[in-house]
C-alpha positions as CSV (number, residue, x, y, z in Angstrom):
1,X,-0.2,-22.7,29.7
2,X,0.6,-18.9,30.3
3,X,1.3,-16.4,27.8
4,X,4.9,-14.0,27.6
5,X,4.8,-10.6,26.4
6,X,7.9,-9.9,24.7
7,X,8.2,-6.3,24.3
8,X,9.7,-3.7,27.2
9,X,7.4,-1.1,28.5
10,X,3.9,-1.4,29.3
11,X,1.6,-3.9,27.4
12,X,-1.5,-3.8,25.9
13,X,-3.8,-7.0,26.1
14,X,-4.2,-6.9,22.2
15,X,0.2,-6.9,21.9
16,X,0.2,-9.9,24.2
17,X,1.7,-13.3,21.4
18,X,1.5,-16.2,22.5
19,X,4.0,-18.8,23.6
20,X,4.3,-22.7,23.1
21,X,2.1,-22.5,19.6
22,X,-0.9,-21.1,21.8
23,X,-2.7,-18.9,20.0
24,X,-4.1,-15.9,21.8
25,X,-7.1,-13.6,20.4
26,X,-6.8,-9.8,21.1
27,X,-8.6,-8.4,24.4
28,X,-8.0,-4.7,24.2
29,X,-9.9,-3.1,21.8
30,X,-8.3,0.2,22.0
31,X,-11.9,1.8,21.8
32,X,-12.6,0.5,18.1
33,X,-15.7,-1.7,17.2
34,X,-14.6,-5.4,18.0
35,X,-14.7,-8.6,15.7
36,X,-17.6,-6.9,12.9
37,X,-15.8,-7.4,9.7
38,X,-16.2,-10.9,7.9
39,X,-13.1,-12.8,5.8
40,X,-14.4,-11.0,3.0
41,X,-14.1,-7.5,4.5
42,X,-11.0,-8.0,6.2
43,X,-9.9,-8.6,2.6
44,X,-11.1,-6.1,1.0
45,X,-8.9,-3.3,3.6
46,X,-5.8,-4.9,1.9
47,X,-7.3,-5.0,-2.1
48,X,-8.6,-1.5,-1.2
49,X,-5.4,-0.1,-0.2
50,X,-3.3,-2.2,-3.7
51,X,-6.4,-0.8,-5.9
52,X,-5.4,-3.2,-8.7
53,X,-7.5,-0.9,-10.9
54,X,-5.7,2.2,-10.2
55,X,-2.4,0.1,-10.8
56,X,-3.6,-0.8,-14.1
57,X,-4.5,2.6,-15.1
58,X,-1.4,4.7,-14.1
59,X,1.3,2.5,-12.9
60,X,2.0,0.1,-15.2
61,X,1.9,2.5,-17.7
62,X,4.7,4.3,-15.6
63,X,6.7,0.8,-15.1
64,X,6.3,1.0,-19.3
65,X,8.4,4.3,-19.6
66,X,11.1,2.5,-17.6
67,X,11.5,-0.8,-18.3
68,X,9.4,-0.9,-22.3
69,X,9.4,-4.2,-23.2
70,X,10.5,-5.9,-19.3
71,X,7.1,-4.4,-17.9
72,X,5.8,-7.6,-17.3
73,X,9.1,-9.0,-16.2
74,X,9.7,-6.3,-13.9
75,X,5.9,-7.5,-12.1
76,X,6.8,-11.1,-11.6
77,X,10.1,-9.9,-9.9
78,X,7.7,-7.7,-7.7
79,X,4.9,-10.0,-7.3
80,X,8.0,-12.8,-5.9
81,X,9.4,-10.2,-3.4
82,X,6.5,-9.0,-2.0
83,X,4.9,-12.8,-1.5
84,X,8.5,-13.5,0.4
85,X,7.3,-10.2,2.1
86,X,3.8,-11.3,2.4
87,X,5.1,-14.9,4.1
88,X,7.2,-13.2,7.1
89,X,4.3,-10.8,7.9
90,X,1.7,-13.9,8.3
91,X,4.3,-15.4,10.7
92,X,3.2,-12.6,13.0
93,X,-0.5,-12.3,11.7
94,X,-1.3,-15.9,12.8
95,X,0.1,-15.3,16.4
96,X,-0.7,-11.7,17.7
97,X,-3.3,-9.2,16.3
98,X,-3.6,-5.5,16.8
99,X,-4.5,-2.0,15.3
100,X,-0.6,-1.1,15.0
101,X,0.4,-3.4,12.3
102,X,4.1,-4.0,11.6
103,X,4.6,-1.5,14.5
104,X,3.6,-4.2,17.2
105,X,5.4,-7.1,15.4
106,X,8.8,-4.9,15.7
107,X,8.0,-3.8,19.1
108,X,7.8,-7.1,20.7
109,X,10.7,-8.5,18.8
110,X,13.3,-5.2,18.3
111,X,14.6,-2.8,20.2
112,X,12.7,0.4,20.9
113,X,14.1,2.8,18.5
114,X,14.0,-0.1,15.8
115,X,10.1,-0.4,16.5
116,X,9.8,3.7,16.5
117,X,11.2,3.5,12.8
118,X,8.9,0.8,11.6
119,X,6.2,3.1,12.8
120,X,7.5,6.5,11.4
121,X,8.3,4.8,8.0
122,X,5.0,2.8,8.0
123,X,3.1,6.3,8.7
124,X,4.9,8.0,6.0
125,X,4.2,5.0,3.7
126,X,0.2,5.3,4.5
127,X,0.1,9.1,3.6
128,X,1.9,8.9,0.8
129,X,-0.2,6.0,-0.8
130,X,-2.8,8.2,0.2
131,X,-1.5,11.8,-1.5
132,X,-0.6,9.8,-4.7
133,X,-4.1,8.1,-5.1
134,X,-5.9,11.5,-5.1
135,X,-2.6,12.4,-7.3
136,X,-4.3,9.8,-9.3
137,X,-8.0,10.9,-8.2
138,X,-7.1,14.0,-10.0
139,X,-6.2,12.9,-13.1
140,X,-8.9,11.1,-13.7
141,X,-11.1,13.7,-12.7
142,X,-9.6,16.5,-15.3
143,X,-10.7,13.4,-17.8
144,X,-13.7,13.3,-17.2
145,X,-14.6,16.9,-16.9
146,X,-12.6,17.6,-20.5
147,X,-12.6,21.3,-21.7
148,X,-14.8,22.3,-18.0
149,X,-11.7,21.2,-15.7
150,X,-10.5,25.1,-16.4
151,X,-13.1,26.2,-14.3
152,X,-12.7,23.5,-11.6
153,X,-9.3,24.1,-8.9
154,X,-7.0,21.1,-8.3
155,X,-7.4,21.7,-4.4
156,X,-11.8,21.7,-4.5
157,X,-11.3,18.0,-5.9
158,X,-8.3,17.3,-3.4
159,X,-10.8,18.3,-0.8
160,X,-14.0,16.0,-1.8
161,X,-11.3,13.2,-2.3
162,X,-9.5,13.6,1.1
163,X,-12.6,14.9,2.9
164,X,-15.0,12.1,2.1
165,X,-12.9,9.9,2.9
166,X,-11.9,11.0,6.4
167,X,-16.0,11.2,6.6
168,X,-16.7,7.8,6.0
169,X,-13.8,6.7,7.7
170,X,-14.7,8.7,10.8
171,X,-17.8,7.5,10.8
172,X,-18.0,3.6,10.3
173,X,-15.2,0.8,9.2
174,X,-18.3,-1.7,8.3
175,X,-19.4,0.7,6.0
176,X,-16.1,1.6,4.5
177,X,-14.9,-2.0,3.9
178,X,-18.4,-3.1,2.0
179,X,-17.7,0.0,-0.4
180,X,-14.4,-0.6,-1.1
181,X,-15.0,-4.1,-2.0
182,X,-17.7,-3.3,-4.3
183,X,-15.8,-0.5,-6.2
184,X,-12.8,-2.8,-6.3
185,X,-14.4,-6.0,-7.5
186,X,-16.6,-3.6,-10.5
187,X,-13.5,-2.3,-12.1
188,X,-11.2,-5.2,-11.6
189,X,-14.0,-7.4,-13.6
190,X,-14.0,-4.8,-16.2
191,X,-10.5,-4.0,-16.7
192,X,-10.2,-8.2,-17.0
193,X,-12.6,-8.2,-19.5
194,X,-10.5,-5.9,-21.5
195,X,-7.5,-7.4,-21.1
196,X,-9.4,-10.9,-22.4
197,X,-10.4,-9.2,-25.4
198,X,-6.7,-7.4,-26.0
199,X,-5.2,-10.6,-25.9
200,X,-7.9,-12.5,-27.7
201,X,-7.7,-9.8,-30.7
202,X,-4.2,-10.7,-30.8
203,X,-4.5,-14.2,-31.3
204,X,-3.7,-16.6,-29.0
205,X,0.3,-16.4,-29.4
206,X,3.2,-15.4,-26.9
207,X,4.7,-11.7,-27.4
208,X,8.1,-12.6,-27.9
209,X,9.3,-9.4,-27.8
210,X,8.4,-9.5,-23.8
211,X,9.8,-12.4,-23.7
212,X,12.9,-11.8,-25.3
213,X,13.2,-8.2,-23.2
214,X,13.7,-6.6,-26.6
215,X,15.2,-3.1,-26.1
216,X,15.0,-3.4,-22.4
217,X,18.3,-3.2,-20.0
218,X,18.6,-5.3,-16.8
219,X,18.9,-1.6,-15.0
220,X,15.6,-0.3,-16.6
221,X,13.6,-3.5,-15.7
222,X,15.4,-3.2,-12.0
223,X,13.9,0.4,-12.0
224,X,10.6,-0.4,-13.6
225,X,10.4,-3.5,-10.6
226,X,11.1,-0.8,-7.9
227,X,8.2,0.9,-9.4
228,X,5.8,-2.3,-9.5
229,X,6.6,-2.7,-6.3
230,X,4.4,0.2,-5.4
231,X,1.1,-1.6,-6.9
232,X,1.4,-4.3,-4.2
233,X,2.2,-2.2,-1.5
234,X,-0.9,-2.0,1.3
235,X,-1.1,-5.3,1.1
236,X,-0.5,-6.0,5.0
237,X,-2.9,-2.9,5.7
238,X,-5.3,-5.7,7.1
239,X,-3.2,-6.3,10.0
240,X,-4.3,-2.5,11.1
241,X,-7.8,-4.4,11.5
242,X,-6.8,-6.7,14.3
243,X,-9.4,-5.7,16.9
244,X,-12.1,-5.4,14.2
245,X,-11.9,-8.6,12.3
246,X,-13.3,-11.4,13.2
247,X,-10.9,-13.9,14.3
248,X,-8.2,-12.2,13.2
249,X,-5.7,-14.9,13.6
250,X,-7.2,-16.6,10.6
251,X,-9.1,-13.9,8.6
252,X,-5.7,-11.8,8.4
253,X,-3.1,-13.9,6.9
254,X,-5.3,-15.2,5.0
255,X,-5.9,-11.5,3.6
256,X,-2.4,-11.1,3.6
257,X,-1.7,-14.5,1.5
258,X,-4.5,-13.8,-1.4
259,X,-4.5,-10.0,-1.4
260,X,-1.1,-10.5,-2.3
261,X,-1.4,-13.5,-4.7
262,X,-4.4,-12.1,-6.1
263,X,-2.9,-8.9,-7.0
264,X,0.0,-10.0,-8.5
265,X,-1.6,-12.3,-10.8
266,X,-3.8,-9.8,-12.2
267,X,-0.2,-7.1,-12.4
268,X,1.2,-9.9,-14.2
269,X,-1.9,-10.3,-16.8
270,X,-2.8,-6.5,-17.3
271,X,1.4,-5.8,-18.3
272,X,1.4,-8.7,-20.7
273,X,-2.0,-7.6,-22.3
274,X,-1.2,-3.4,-21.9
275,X,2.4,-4.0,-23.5
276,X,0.6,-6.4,-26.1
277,X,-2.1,-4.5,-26.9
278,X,0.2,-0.6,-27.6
279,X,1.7,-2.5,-30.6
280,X,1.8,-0.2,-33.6
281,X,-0.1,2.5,-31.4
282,X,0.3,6.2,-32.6
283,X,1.8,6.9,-28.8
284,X,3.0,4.6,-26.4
285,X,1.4,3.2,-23.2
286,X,3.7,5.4,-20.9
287,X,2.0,8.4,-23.3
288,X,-1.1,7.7,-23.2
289,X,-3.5,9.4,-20.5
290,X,-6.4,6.6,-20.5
291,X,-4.8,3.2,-21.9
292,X,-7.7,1.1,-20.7
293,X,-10.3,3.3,-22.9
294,X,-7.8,3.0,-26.1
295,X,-7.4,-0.7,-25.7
296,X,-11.4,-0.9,-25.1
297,X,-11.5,0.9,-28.2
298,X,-9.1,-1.0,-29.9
299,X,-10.7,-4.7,-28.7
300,X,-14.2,-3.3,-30.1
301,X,-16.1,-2.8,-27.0
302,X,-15.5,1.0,-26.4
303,X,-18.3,1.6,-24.3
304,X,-17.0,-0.5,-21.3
305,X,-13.8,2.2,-22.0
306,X,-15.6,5.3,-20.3
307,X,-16.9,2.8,-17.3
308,X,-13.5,1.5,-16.9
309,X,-12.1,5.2,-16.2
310,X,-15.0,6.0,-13.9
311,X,-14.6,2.3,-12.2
312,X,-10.6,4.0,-12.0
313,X,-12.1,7.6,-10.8
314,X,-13.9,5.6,-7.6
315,X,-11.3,3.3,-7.1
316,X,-8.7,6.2,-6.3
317,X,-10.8,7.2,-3.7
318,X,-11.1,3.8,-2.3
319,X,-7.5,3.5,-2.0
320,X,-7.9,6.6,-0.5
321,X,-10.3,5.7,2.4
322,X,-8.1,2.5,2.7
323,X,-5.4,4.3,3.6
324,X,-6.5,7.0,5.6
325,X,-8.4,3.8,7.9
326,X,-4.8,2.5,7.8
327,X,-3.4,5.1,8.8
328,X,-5.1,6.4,11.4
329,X,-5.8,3.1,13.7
330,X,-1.4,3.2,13.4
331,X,-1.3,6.9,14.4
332,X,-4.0,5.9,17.6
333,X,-1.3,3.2,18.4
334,X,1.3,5.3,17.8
335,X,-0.1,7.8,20.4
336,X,-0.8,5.3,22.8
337,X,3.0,4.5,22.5
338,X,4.2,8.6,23.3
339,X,5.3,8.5,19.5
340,X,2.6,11.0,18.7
341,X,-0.1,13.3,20.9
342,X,-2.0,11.5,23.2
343,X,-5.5,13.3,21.7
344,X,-4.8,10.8,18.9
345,X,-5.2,7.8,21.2
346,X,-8.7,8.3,21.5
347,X,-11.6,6.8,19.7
348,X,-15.0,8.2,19.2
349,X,-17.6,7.0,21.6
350,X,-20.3,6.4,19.1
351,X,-18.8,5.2,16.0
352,X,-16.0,3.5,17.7
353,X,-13.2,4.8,15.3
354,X,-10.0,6.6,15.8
355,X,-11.4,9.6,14.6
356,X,-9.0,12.2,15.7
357,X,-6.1,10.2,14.4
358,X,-8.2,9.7,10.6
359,X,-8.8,13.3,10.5
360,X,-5.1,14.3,10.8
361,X,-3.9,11.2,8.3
362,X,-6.6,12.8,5.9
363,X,-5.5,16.5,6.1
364,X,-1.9,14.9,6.3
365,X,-2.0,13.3,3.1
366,X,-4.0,16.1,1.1
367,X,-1.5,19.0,2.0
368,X,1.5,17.8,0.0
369,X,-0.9,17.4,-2.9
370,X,-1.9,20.6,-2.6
371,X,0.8,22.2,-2.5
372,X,2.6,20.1,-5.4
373,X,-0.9,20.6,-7.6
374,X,-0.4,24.6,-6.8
375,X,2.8,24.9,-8.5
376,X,1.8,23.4,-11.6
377,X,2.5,19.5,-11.2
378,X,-0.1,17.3,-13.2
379,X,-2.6,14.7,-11.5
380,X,-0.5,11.7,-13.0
381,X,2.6,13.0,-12.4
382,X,1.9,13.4,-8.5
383,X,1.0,10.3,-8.6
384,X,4.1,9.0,-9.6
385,X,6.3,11.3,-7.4
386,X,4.2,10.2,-3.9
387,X,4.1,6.9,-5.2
388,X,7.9,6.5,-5.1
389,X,8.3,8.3,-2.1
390,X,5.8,5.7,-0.5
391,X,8.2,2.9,-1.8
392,X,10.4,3.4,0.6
393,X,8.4,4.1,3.7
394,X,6.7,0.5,3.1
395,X,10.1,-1.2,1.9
396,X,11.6,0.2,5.3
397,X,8.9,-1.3,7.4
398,X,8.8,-4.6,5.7
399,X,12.6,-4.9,6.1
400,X,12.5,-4.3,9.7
401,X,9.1,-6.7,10.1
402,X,11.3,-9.4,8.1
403,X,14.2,-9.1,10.9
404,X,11.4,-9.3,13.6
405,X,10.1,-12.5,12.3
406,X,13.3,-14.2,12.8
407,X,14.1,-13.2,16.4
408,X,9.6,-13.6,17.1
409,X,10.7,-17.6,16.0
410,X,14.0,-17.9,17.9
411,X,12.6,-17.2,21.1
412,X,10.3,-20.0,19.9
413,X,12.6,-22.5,19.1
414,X,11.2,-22.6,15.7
415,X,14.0,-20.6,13.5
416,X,14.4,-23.4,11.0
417,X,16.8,-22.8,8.0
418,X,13.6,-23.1,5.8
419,X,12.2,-19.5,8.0
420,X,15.9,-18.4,7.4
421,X,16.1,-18.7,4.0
422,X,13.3,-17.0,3.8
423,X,14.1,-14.1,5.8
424,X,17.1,-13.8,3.4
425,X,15.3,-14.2,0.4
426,X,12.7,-11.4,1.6
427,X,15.5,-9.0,2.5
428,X,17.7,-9.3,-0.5
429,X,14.7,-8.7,-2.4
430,X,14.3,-5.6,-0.4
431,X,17.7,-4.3,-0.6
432,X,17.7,-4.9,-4.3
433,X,14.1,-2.9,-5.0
434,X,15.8,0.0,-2.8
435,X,19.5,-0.1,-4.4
436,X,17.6,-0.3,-8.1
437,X,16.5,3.3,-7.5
438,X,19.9,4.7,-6.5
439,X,21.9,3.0,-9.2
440,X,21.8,4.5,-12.0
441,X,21.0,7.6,-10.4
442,X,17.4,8.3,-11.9
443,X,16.3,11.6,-13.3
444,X,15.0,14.9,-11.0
445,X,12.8,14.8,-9.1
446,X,13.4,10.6,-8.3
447,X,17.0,11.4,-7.2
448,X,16.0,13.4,-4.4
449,X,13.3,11.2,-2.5
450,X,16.0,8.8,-0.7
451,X,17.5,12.1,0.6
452,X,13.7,13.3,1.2
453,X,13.1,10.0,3.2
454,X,16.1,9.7,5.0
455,X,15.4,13.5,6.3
456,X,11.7,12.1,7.5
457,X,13.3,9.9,9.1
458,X,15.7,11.8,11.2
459,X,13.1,14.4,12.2
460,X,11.0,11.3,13.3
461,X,13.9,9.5,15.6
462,X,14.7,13.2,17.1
463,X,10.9,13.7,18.0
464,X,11.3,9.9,19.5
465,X,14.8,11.0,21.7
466,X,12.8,13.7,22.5
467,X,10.2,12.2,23.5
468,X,12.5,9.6,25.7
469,X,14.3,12.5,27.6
470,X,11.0,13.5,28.5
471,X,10.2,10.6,29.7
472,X,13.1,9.7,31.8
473,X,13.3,13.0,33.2
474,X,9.3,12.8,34.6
C-alpha cells in the first residue's frame, strides 16, 4: 500500500502523509538529531512555550484590567477555542510529522501562497511570544534587583535573556527540553499551592460575583478572552519537534491534547483564585506588580512568595528558549522552501540543530524589545503589547491549519459532519477572538497592531512573489 504526497513542488521524505489510514513515520531529518526526546520532553516544548507560570504572573492580571470580574469567564471561552484548535491540529499530528509545523499541514493541503502565509504569520507569532517573554523577563528582573535596577540597562538583561537562549538552543534540544520541564513543573507546583491556600482562606464557597459577571460587559470579557487567548498559544510548538521526537505520530498529539487541557485547567483555577483572592485589596490585581507574592502573603506562607517570582523570572526565559527552538526549526523549513535564505536551511554538524536559523529568531525577537525598552516602555507593558501582536500571528495560522484539515480529510473520504462541525466551531471561535479586538476599538497602542500585522503580512507575500518571479524566470 503506497503513499501520496499531496503538496506541489518538490517533497521532502518527512512532508510525505499517508494515504488509506497508513501511518508513515518521518525519514528526512533535515540535519536535526532524530527520535531523542521521550513523551515527556516532547511535552514539555509545548508547556515550555504556554509557561503557565508566566501566564499566571502577568497575563491574567492583564485579562483582570479588561474583563474585572469575567476573568475567569473569559479563560474557559479561551481554554474551549483553543481545544477546538488543539483537535484540528492533531488530525494532522497523527498522520505526518515534520520540523515545519502548521506550515507543512497547509502546504500539502492549500495552495502555495495560502501555505507561505501560515508560515510568515506563524514566524511572526514565534518571535513575538519570544520578545514579550523577555518583555516579561524584564519585569521580573527590575523586581528582584529593587533600588540597584538604576544601575542595570534594559538591553544587558535583553541580552543574557535572548543570548542564553539562542546558546542552549544552538547547542542541544535534549538539554533544552529537560530544563524547561523542570523550571515549568517547580513554579507551576508552587503557584498551585498558592492558589490552594487563597481559596482555602476564603472558605470553601463560590464567588458569586464571577459568577454573576458583576460589573463586567459581554465586550470587556470578549476583549479580556482575546487576551487569554495568548496564555495558550504555543501549544502546537511540539509539532516543530517532528524529526526529534520519538514516534512522533503518537508523542505529538498527545502533547498537543494535554498541553492544551492541562493548561487551561490550571488558567481556569489561578483566575478564579487571583480574582478571589484581590477582594478588599488596597490595589487591584491588574495594579499589582507581583500578585502571586501578595496572595502568598495574604494566604500566610510569604516565603513561597519570593520563590514563586524567581520560579516566574526562569520560567520567562524558558518560554524564551521554547520559542526561539520553535522558531528556528520553522525558519530552517522555511528556507528549505525559498521563503527565506538558503544559509538558514542548514544544521550544525555536531550538535545537529538549526543553528543559523536559532540565532537569527534570537536576535529577531530581542531587537523590538530593545528598541521599545529604549524609549521608555516598562518590562510588563512590553509584555502586553508583543503579546497581542503574537495573538494574531498564531490565530492566523490556526485558522488556515483548521481549513487544511478539512480538505487533508476529504481527499480521504473521511470529512464527516462531526470533523465539519468541528472545523466550524474552531473557526468561529477564531473569527470571534480576532473581531473582539477590533470592536470596540481598544485604546493606543492596541488599535494599531491589526494594521501592524496586516503590514507584516504584505511585506511577507511580496518577498514570496518575489521570490516566485525569481523562480520562474531561472
Amino acid at each position: 500500500m503506497g503513499t501520496e504526497a499531496l503538496n506541489t513542488g518538490p517533497m521532502d521524505a518527512a512532508e510525505l502523509i499517508t494515504g488509506d489510514g497508513v501511518k508513515t513515520p518521518v525519514d528526512a531529518a533535515y540535519g536535526l538529531r532524530q527520535h531523542v526526546l521521550s513523551p515527556v520532553e516532547t511535552l514539555a516544548q509545548s508547556i515550555s512555550t504556554i509557561a503557565p507560570s508566566t501566564s499566571a504572573a502577568l497575563t491574567i492580571p492583564l485579562v483582570f484590567t479588561l474583563a474585572g470580574a469575567g476573568t475567569c469567564a473569559a479563560y474557559v471561552i479561551a481554554m474551549l477555542a483553543m481545544f477546538l484548535v488543539a483537535m484540528c491540529i492533531a488530525v494532522f499530528a497523527r498522520d505526518s510529522a515534520s520540523p515545519g509545523s502548521l506550515f507543512v499541514y497547509a502546504r500539502a493541503n492549500l495552495p502555495a501562497g495560502f501555505a507561505a502565509i501560515t508560515a510568515w504569520a506563524l514566524l511572526f507569532a514565534y518571535l513575538m511570544t519570544a520578545a514579550s517573554v523577555i518583555g516579561g523577563f524584564l519585569n521580573y528582573s527590575y523586581v528582584f534587583l529593587g533600588a540597584y535596577g538604576k544601575y542595570v540597562p534594559a538591553a544587558a538583561l535583553v541580552m543574557v535573556a535572548a543570548g542564553c537562549a539562542m546558546w542552549i538552543a544552538y547547542r542541544d534540544v535534549k538539554i533544552s527540553a529537560r530544563m524547561m520541564l523542570f523550571i515549568e513543573a517547580v513554579s507551576v507546583c508552587l503557584i498551585a499551592i498558592v492558589i490552594a491556600c487563597t481559596l482555602w482562606r476564603h472558605g470553601l464557597h463560590v464567588d458569586m460575583t464571577q459568577i454573576r459577571l458583576k460589573g463586567a460587559s459581554l465586550p470587556a470579557v470578549s476583549m479580556g478572552g482575546m487576551l487569554a487567548i495568548f496564555s495558550f498559544v504555543g501549544f502546537e510548538s511540539a509539532t516543530t519537534l517532528g524529526t526529534e521526537a520519538r514516534e512522533p505520530l503518537k508523542t505529538i498529539p498527545r502533547a498537543l491534547m494535554l498541553s492544551a487541557v492541562l493548561s487551561g485547567t490550571f488558567f481556569v483555577i489561578c483566575a478564579y483564585g487571583e480574582v478571589m483572592g484581590f477582594h478588599g485589596a488596597q490595589e487591584t490585581l491588574g495594579q499589582s506588580a507581583a500578585p502571586l507574592r501578595y496572595l502568598a502573603r495574604q494566604a500566610g506562607i510569604a516565603m513561597v512568595g519570593p520563590v514563586i517570582d524567581a520560579g516566574v523570572l526562569v520560567s520567562m526565559f524558558a518560554a524564551t528558549l521554547g520559542c526561539v527552538i520553535a522558531s528556528g526549526r520553522l525558519l530552517m523549513l522555511m528556507a528549505h522552501h525559498g521563503l527565506v535564505h538558503s544559509v538558514f536551511a542548514k544544521t550544525h554538524s555536531r550538535n545537529e540543530t538549526p543553528a543559523m536559523a536559532s540565532l537569527l529568531a534570537g536576535v529577531m525577537a530581542a531587537v523590538p524589545v530593545m528598541i521599545v525598552a529604549e524609549r521608555g516602555a516598562s518590562g510588563a507593558d512590553i509584555y502586553g503589547w508583543m503579546g497581542a501582536l503574537a495573538v494574531f500571528g498564531f490565530l492566523t495560522a490556526y485558522a488556515l491549519a483548521t481549513i487544511a484539515m478539512t480538505q487533508h480529510l476529504r481527499r480521504r473520504a473521511k470529512l464527516s459532519p462531526r470533523w465539519i462541525a468541528l472545523a466550524a466551531g474552531a473557526i468561529v471561535a477564531i473569527a470571534a477572538a480576532i473581531f473582539g479586538t477590533l470592536f470596540p476599538v481598544p485604546p493606543a497602542p492596541y488599535r494599531y497592531f491589526p494594521y501592524v500585522f496586516a503590514a507584516y503580512l504584505l511585506a511577507g507575500g511580496g518577498w514570496y512573489a518575489v521570490t516566485r518571479l525569481r523562480a520562474s524566470r531561472a
